[in-house]
C-alpha positions in Angstrom: 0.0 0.0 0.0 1.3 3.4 -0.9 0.5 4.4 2.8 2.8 2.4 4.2 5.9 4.6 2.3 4.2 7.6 3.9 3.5 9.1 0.3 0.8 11.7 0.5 0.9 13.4 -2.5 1.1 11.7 -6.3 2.4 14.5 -8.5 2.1 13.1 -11.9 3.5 15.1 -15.0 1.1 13.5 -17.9 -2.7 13.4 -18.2 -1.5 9.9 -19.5 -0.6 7.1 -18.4 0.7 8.7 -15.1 -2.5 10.1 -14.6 -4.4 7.9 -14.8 -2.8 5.1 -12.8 -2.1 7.7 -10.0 -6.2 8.3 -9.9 -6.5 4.6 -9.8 -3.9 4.6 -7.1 -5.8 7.1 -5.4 -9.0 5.4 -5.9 -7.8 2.7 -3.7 -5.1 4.5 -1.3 -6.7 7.6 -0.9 -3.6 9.5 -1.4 -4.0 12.9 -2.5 -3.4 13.1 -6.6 -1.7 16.3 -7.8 -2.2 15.9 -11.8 -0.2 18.4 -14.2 -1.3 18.4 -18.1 1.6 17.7 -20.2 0.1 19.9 -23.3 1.0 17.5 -26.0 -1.7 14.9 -24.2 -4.2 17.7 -23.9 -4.2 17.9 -27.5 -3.5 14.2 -28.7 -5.6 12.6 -25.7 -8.2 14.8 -23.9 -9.3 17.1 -26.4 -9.8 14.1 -29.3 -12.1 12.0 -26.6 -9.2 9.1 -26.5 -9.6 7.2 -23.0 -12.7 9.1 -22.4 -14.7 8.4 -19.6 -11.3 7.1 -17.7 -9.3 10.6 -18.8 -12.3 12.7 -17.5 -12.6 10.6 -14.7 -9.0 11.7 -13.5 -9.7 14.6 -14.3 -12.9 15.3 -11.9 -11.3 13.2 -9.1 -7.6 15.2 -8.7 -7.1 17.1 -5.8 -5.4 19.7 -7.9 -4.9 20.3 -11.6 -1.7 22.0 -12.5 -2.0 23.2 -15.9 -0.2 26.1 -18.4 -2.4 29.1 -18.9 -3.5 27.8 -22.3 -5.3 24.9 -21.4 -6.4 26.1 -17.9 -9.7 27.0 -18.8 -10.1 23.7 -20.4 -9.6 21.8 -17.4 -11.2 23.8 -14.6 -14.7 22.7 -16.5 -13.7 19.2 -15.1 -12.1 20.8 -11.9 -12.5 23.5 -10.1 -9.5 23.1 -8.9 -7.3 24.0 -11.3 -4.0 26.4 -10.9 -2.2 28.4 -13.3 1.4 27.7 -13.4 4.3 26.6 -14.9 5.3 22.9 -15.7 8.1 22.7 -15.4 12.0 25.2 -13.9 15.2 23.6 -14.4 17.4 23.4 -11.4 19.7 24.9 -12.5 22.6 24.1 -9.8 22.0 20.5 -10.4 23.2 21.2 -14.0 26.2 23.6 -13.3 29.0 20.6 -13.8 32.0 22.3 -15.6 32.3 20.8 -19.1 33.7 17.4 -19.8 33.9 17.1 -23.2 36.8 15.4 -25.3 39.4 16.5 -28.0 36.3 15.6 -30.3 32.9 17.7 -30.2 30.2 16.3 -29.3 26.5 15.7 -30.6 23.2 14.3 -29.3 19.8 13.5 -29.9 18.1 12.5 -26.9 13.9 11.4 -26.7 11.7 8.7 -26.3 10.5 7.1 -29.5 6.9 6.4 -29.9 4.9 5.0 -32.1 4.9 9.2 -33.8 8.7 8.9 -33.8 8.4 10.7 -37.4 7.4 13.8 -35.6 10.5 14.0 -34.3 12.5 14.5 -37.4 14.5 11.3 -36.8 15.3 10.0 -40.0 17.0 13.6 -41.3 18.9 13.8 -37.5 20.4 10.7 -38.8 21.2 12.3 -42.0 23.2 15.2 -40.5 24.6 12.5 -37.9 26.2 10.3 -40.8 27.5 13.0 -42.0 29.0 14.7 -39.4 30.3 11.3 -37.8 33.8 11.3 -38.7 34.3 14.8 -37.1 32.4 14.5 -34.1 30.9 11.6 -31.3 27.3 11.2 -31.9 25.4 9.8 -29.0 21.3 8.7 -29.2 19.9 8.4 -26.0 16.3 7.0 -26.8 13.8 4.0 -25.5 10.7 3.3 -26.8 8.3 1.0 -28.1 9.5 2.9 -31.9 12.9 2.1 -31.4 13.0 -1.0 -33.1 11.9 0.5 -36.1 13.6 3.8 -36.8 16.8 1.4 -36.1 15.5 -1.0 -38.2 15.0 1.7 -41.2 18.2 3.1 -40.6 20.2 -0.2 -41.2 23.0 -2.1 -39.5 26.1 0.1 -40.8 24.0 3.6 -39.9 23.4 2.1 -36.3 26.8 1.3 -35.8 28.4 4.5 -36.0 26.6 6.4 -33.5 26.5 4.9 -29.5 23.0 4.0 -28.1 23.4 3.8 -24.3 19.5 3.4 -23.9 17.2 4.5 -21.1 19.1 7.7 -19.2 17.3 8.2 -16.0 16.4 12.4 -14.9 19.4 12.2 -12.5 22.3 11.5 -15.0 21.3 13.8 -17.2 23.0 16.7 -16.0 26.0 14.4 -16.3 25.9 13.4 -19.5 24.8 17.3 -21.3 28.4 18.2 -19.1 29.6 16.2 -22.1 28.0 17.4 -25.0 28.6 19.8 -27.2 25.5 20.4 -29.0 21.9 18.8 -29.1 19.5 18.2 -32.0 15.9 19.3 -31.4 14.3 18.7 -34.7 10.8 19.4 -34.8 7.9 18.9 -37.6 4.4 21.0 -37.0 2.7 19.7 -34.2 -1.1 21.2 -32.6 0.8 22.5 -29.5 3.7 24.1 -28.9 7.1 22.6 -28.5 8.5 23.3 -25.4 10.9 20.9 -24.3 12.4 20.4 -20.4 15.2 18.6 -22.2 15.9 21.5 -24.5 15.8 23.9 -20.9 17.9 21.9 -19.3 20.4 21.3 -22.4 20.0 25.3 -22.3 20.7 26.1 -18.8 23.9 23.1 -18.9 25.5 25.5 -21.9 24.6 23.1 -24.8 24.1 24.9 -28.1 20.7 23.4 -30.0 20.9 22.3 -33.4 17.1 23.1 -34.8 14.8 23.3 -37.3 12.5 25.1 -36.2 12.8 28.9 -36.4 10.3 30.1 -34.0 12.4 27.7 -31.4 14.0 31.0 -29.6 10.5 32.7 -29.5 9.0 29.2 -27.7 10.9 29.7 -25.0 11.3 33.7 -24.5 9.1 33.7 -21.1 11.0 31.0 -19.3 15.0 31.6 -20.5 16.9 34.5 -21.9 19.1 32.3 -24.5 22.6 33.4 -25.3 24.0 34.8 -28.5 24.6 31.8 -30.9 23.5 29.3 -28.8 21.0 28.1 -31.1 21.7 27.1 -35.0 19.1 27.0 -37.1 19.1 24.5 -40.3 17.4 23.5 -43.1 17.6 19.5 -42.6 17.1 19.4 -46.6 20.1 21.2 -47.3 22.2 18.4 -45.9 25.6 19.0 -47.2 25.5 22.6 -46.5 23.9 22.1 -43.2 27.1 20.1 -41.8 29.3 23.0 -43.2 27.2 25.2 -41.4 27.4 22.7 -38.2 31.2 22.5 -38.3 31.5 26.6 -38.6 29.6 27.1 -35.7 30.7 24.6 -33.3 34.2 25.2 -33.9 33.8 29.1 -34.5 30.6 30.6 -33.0 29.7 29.2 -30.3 31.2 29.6 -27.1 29.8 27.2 -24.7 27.7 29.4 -21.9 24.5 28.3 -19.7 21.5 30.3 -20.3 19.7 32.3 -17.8 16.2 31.6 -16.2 13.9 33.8 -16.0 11.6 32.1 -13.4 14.1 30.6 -10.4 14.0 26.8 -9.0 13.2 28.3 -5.7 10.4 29.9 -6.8 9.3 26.8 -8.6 9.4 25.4 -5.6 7.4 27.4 -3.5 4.4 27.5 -6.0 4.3 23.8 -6.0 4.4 23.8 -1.9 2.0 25.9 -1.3 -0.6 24.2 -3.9 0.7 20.7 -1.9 -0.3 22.6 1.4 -3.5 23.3 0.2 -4.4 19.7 -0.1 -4.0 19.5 3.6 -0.5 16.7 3.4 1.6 17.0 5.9 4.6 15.3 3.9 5.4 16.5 1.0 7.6 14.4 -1.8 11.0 15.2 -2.4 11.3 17.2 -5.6 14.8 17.1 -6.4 15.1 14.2 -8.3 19.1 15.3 -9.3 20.5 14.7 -6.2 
């Protein structure tokens, strides 16, 4: 029984599946449930009726919805008890570790792989990874019920270039982006916007981004001020001239420095406290998951 642990509060950072198996936990514990929307399942789960009644369902029976202020109103017709806030501050002392790269730069794609792994731009990130590969250490750090496939697709000798360590858990991330260079966040139109914690934590370690997507700067100009150069953006269809452009500013451009937040840990903190206080617990979990 969860009780027994003396849990008191299930945060859970997805309508689904943590949600819902944290209401079904609830349903039998009676710990309180504290259930943040994750915006991409808002619009690929809740809003196109997928899981229904059972989505809804925890929904209604949440002690406290933590949601962005664009789906807020959505969910406080389910819950009255919904706050405003933001999902998700880096802590940014857990990824100040002084840089650890080799005598060769470094790149990385990191990300689950689902079964909308084409979404992700993976097949072009490979592109620009074959390319690039006897220059630099590529690394992909991906699970996932689609990683069979895009493996598959790519073929034996594509596969073998790069290394695949697998699953990375939160707390050795900081670890690992201390060794990296630069980070590919490849993106192709999607209904919500793409904010990533990765890419916030990539930005706060001093990783430069390697992107597609030219509104990425604008995504994320209410949560961190970016430095100059820190982010390259590419056409993935240029491919040859793309890698020139990769090698230039790697090697001549970018200087590698951690962003700055614009909305502190602390702070982050505090918000989420005082909504746990609300629900009457007198424990609350520990939310530094680096250390």
């Amino acid at each position: 029984m969860i009780r027994k642990h003396n849990i008191e509060i299930l945060d859970t950072s997805y309508l689904a599946p943590y949600g819902m198996v944290s209401h079904i936990a609830k349903r039998i514990t009676g710990v309180h449930h504290a259930l943040c929307d994750g915006a991409s399942d808002v619009e690929d789960f809740f809003k196109k009726g997928v899981f229904g009644s059972l989505l809804q369902g925890t929904i209604k029976s949440a002690d406290a919805v933590i949601a962005d202020e664009r789906y807020a109103d959505i969910l406080k017709l389910l819950n009255n008890s919904t706050y405003v806030q933001q999902s998700y501050v880096v802590d940014t002392e857990s990824f100040a570790i002084p840089y650890a790269g080799g005598e060769r730069k470094h790149l990385a794609y990191v990300g689950k792989i689902n079964y909308y792994w084409d979404r992700k731009a993976l097949r072009q990130i490979s592109d620009h990874m074959h390319n690039l590969v006897d220059r630099y250490d590529c690394t992909c750090v991906c699970q996932g019920i689609g990683l069979p496939e895009i493996q598959k697709s790519l073929g034996k000798n594509t596969i073998s270039e790069y290394a695949w360590p697998g699953f990375m858990a939160p707390w050795e991330m900081p670890r690992f982006l201390s060794k990296v260079d630069a980070l590919f966040v490849f993106e192709k139109p999607a209904p919500h916007s793409p904010v990533s914690n990765l890419a916030m934590e990539a930005l706060c370690a001093g990783v430069g981004i390697i992107t597609n997507d030219a509104n990425f700067s604008k995504h994320y100009e209410n949560l961190i001020s970016i430095n100059e150069n820190q982010v390259l953006l590419i056409n993935p269809a240029e491919l040859f001239a793309t890698s020139s452009a990769i090698t230039n500013w790697i090697t001549k451009k970018w200087v590698r420095k951690p962003a700055t937040q614009k909305v502190s840990f602390q702070d982050y903190i505090a918000a989420n406290e005082k909504i746990y206080g609300s629900l009457g617990a007198t424990r609350l979990l520990d939310m530094d998951m680096y250390k």
